[in-house]
C-alpha positions as CSV (number, residue, x, y, z in Angstrom):
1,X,-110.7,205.2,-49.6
2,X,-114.3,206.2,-49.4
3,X,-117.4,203.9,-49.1
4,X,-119.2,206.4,-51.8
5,X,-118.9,209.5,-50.5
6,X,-115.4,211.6,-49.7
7,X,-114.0,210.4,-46.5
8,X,-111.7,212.8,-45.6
9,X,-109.5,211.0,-42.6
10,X,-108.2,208.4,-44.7
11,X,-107.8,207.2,-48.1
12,X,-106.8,203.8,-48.3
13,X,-105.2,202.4,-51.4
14,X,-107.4,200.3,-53.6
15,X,-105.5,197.5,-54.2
16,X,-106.0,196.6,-50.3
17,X,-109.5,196.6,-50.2
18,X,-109.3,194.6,-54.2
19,X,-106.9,191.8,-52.6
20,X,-109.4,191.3,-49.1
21,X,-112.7,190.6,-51.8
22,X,-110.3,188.4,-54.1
23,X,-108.8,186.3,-51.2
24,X,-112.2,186.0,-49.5
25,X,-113.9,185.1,-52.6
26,X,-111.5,183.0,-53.9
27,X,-110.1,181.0,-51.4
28,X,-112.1,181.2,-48.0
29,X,-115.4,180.3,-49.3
30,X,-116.0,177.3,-50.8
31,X,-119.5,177.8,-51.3
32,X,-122.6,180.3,-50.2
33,X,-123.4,178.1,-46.9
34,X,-120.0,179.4,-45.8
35,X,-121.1,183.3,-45.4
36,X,-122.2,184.5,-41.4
37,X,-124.9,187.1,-42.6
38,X,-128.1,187.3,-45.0
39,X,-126.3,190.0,-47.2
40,X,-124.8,188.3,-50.1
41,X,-127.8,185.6,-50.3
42,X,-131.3,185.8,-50.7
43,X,-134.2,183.9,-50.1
44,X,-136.7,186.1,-52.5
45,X,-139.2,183.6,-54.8
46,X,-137.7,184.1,-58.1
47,X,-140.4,184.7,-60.7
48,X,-142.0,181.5,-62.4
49,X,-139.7,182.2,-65.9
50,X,-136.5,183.4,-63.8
51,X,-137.0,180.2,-61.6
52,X,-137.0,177.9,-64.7
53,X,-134.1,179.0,-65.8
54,X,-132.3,178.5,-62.8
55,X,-133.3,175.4,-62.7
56,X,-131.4,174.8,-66.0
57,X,-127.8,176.2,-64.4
58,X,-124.9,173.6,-63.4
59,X,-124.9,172.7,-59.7
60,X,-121.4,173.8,-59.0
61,X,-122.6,177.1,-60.6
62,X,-125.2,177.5,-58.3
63,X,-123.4,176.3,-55.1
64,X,-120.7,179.1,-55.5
65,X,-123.2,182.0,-55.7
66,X,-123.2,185.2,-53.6
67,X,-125.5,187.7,-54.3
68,X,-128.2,189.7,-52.4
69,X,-131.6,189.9,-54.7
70,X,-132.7,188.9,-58.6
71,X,-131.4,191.3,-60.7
72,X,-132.9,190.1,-63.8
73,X,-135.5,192.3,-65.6
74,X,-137.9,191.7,-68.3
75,X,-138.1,192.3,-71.9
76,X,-134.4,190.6,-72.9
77,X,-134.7,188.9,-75.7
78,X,-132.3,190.3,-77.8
79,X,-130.4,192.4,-75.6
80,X,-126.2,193.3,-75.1
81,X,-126.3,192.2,-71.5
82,X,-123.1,192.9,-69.2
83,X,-122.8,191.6,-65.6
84,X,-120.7,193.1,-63.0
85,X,-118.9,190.7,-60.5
86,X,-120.0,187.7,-62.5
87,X,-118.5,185.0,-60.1
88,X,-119.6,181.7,-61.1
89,X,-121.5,183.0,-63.6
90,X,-125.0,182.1,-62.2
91,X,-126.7,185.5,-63.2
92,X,-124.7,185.1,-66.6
93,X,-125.9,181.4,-67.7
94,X,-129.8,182.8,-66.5
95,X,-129.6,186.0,-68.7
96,X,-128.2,183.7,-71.3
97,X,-131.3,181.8,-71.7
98,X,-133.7,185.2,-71.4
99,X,-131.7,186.8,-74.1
100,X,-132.0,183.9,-76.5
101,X,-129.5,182.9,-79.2
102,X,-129.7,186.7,-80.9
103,X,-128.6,188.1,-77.2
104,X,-124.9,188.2,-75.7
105,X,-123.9,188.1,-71.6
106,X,-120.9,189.3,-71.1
107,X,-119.7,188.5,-67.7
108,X,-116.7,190.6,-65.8
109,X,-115.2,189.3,-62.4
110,X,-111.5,189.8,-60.9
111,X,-111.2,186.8,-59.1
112,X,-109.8,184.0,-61.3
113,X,-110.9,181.0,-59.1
114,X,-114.5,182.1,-59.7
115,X,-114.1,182.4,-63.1
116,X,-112.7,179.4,-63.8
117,X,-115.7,177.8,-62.5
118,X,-117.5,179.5,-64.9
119,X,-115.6,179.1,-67.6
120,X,-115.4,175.2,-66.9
121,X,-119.2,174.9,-67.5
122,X,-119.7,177.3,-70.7
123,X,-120.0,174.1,-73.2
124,X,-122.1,171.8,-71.2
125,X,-124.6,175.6,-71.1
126,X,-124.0,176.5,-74.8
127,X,-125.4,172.5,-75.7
128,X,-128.5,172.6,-73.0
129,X,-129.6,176.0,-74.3
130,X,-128.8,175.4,-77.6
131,X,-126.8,178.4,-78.4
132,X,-123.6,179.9,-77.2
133,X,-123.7,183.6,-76.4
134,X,-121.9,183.9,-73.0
135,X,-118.4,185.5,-72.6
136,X,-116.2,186.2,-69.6
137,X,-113.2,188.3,-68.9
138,X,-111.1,188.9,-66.0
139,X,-111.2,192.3,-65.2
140,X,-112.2,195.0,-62.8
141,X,-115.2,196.8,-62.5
142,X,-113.9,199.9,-62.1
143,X,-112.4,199.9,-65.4
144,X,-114.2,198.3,-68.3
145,X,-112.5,200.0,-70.9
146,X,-109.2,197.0,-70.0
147,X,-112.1,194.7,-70.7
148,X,-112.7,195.8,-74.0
149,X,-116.1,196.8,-73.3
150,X,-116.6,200.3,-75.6
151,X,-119.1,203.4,-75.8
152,X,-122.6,202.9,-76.1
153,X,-122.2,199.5,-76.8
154,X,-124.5,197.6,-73.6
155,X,-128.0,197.1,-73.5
156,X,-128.4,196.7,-69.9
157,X,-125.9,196.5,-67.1
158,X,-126.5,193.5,-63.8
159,X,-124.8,193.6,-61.1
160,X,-126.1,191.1,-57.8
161,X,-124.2,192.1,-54.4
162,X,-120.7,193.3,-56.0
163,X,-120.7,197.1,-56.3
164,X,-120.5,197.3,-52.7
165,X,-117.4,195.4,-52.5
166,X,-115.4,198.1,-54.9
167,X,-113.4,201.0,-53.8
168,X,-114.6,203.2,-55.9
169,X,-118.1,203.5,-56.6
170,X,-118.2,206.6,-58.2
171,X,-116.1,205.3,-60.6
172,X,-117.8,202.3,-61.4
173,X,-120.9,204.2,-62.1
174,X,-119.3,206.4,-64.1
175,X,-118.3,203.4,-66.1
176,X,-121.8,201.7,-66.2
177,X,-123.5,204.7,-67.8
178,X,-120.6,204.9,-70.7
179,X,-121.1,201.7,-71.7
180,X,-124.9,201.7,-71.7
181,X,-126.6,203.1,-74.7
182,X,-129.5,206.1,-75.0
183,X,-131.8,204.4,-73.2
184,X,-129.9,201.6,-71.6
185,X,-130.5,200.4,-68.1
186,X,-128.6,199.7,-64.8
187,X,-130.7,196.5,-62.6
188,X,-129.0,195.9,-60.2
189,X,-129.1,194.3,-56.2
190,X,-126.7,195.5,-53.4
191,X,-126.7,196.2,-50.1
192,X,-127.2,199.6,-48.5
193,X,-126.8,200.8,-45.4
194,X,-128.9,204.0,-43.5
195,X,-125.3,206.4,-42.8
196,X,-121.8,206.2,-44.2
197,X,-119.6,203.7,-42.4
198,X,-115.9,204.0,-40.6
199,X,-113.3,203.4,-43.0
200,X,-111.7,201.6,-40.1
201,X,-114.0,198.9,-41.0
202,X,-112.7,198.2,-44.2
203,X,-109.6,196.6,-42.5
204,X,-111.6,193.7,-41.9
205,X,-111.9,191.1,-44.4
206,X,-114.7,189.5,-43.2
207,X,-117.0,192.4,-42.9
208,X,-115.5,193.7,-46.4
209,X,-116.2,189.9,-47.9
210,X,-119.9,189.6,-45.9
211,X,-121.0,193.0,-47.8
212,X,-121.2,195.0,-45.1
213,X,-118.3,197.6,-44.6
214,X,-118.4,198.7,-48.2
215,X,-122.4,199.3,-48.3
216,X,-123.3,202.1,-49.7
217,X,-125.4,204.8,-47.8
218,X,-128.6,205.5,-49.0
219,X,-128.2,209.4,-50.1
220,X,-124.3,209.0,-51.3
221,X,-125.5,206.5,-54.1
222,X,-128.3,209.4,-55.2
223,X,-125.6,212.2,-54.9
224,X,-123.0,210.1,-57.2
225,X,-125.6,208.7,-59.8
226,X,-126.6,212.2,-60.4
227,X,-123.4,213.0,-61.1
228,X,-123.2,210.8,-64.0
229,X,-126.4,212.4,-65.3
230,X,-128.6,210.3,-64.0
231,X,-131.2,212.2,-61.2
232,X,-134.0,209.4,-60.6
233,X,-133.3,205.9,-59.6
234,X,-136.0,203.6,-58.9
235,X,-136.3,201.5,-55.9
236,X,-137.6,197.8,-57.3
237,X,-137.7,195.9,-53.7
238,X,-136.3,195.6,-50.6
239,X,-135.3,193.6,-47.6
240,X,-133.9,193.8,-44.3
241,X,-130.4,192.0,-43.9
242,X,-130.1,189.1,-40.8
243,X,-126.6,189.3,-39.2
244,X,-126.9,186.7,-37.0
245,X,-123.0,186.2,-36.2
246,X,-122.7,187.8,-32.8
247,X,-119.0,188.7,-33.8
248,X,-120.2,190.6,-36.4
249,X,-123.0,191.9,-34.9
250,X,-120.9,193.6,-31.9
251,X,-118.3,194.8,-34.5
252,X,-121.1,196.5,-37.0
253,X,-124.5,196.2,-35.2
254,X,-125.3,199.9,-34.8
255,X,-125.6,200.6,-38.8
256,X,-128.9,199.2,-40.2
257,X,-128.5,197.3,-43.6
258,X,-130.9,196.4,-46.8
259,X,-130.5,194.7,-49.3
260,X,-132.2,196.5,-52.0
261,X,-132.9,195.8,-55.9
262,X,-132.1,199.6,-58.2
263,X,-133.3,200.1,-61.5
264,X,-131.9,203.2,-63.1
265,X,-132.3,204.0,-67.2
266,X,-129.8,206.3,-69.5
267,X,-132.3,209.2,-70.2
268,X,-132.3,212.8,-69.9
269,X,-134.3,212.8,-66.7
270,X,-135.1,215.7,-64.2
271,X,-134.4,215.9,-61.1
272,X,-138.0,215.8,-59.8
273,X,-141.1,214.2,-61.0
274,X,-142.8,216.7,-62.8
275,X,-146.6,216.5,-64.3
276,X,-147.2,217.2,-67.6
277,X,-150.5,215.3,-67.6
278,X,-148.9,212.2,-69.0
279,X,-150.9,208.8,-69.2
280,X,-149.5,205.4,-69.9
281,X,-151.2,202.1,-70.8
282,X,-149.5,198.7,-70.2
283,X,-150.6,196.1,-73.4
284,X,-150.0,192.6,-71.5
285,X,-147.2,191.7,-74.1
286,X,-144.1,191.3,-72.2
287,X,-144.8,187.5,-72.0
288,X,-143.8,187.0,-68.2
289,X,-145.9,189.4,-67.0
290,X,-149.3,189.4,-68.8
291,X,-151.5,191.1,-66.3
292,X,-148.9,193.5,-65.1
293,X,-145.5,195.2,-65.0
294,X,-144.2,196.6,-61.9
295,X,-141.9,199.5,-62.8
296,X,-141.0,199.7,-59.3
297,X,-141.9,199.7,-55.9
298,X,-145.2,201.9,-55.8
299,X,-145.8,201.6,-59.5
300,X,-147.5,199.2,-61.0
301,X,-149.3,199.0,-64.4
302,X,-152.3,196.6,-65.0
303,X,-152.9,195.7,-68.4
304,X,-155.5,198.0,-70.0
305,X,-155.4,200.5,-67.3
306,X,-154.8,204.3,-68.1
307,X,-152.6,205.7,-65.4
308,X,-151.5,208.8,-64.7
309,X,-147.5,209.3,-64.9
310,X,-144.8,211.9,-64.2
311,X,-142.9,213.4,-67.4
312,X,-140.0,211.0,-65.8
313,X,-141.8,207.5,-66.1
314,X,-143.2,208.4,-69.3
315,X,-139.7,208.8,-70.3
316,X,-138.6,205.4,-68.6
317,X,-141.7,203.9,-70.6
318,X,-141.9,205.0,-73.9
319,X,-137.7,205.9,-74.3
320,X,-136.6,202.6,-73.9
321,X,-136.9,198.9,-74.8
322,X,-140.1,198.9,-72.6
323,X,-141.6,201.0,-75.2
324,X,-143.4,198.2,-77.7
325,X,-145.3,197.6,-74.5
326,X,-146.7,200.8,-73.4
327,X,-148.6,203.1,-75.1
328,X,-148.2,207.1,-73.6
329,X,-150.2,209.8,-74.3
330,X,-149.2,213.6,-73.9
331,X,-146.4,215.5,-74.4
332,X,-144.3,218.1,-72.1
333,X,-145.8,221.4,-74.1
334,X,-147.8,221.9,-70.8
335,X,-147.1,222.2,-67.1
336,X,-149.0,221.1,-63.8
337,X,-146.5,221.5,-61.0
338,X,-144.7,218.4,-59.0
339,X,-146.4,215.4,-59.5
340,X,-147.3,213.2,-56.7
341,X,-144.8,210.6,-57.1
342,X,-143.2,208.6,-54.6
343,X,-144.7,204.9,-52.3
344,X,-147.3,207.3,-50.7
345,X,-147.8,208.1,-54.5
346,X,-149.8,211.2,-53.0
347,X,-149.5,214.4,-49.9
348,X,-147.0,217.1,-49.3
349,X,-144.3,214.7,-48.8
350,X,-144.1,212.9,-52.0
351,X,-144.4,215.6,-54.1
352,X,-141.1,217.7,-52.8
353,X,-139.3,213.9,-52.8
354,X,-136.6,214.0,-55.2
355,X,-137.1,211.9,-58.1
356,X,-139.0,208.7,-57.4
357,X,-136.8,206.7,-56.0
């Protein structure tokens, strides 16, 4: 089995790899203060809205979460939401609230005791929000099709710590970007590590179950989403991941980990960021975020401020449902070269980057 990329000495069948995450998640923890390392929690400061509706989720909910970041972005009301590896259903009963009583969370998770927990709590949720839109299926992620999930049909795609734990991520991705529609997004958190891993290590269910021997290397996750047609990911945050078991440290120290939030849109990107002279203007109307919207890591729009974009952004701005909140000017009839797009946001460097990402 590979991790993302083809692992030539050994393919392991999927089902071992499915039974390790089901048993660990289902029967040996009993709650998040049971996992040895940082990677499938997260101690980010939600955002004020985010936060509130947090606050608003059943206990048990909460205590039998496992994920690595927030993958929750703005602008939902509305929206076909589906979440990957549901669980508990934390991520499922926040998105719930965002999307309002127009919206629908689907959640997907193949381990029934996690489910069941979810599934326990969906009427006291449907009477404190006042509306029920949530639904959950046992599935796998690796085949939403078996969950009745069709074409085009998904708004936005979450996912918090669980793409990681599949055995095959190509797959899955391949999956995420036939369900979204034109336009659709993938937000999502995982953890990633900086070189492809020994498949030896996916022997070990504890290292499978902490996050770690499945994370995916940096530049196997770009060469796979561009092969579902998608060339420019965006980095949202990221944070180093504490493994502070020595047990797990001597079997997997020399590999460095993140755990790092991806936003990535259904849109006929290129490959590069190119400049077409494009400018974009944020309006303050996405209620969370009056004064800004952070696109992603090294951009970030202030309301009212002109700012120069690659033909890329523009796209991510103006072709999806970010659009009623930007305003961009120019077209692709003329060509300046690479644009300077990338955390520097400017030299030599940034401009031969790939993508933005």
């Amino acid at each position: 089995m590979a991790t993302i990329g083809v692992r030539p000495e050994r393919q392991e069948p999927d089902s071992t790899v499915a039974e390790s995450v089901k048993d660990y998640y289902g029967r040996v923890l009993a709650s998040s203060a049971d996992l040895k390392t940082s990677a499938c929690c997260t101690d980010a400061v939600p955002a004020p809205h985010i936060a509130a509706a947090l606050g608003a989720v059943h206990d048990e909910v909460m205590e039998r979460f496992y994920g690595c970041g927030s993958p929750i972005p703005p602008a939902l009301e509305g929206a076909t939401v589906l979440d990957l590896g549901c669980g508990s259903g934390r991520d499922v009963y926040v998105l719930s609230q965002l999307v309002g009583p127009t919206g629908r969370v689907i959640g997907i998770d193949m381990t029934e005791e996690q489910l069941a927990v979810a599934r326990r709590h969906q009427d006291w949720h449907a009477k404190r929000f006042g509306h029920a839109n949530t639904d959950f299926r046992h599935a796998c992620i690796e085949d939403l099709a078996a969950a009745g999930i069709p074409d085009v049909s998904v708004d936005l795609v979450v996912s918090n710590c669980v793409v990681n734990l599949s055995p095959d991520k190509p797959r899955v991705l391949a999956e995420i970007f036939r369900v979204l529609r034109p336009g659709g997004e993938l937000y999502f958190s995982d953890i990633f590590a900086d070189r492809r891993l020994p498949a030896a290590l996916l022997d070990d269910p504890v290292l499978v179950g902490e996050c770690l021997a499945g994370a995916l290397y940096t530049e196997d996750f770009r060469r796979v989403l561009e092969g579902t047609g998608c060339p420019d990911a965006r980095t949202v945050a990221d944070s180093p991941v504490t493994i502070s078991d020595p047990g797990i440290r001597q079997r997997i120290g020399f590999a460095t980990f993140t755990s790092r939030t991806v936003r990535a849109f259904k849109l006929p990107l290129e490959d590069r960021c190119e400049d077409y002279g494009q400018v974009a203007v944020y309006h303050g109307t996405v209620a969370e975020y009056p004064h800004a919207f952070d696109l992603d890591d090294h951009h970030r729009f202030h309301t009212g401020k002109p700012k120069l974009v690659c033909g890329n952004t523009a796209d991510m701005l103006s072709a999806t449902r970010y659009a009623p909140h930007f305003s961009v000017t120019g077209d692709k009839n003329r060509h300046f070269g690479l644009f300077p797009c990338g955390p520097g946001d400017s030299g030599p460097d940034a401009q031969a980057s790939p993508g933005c990402c």
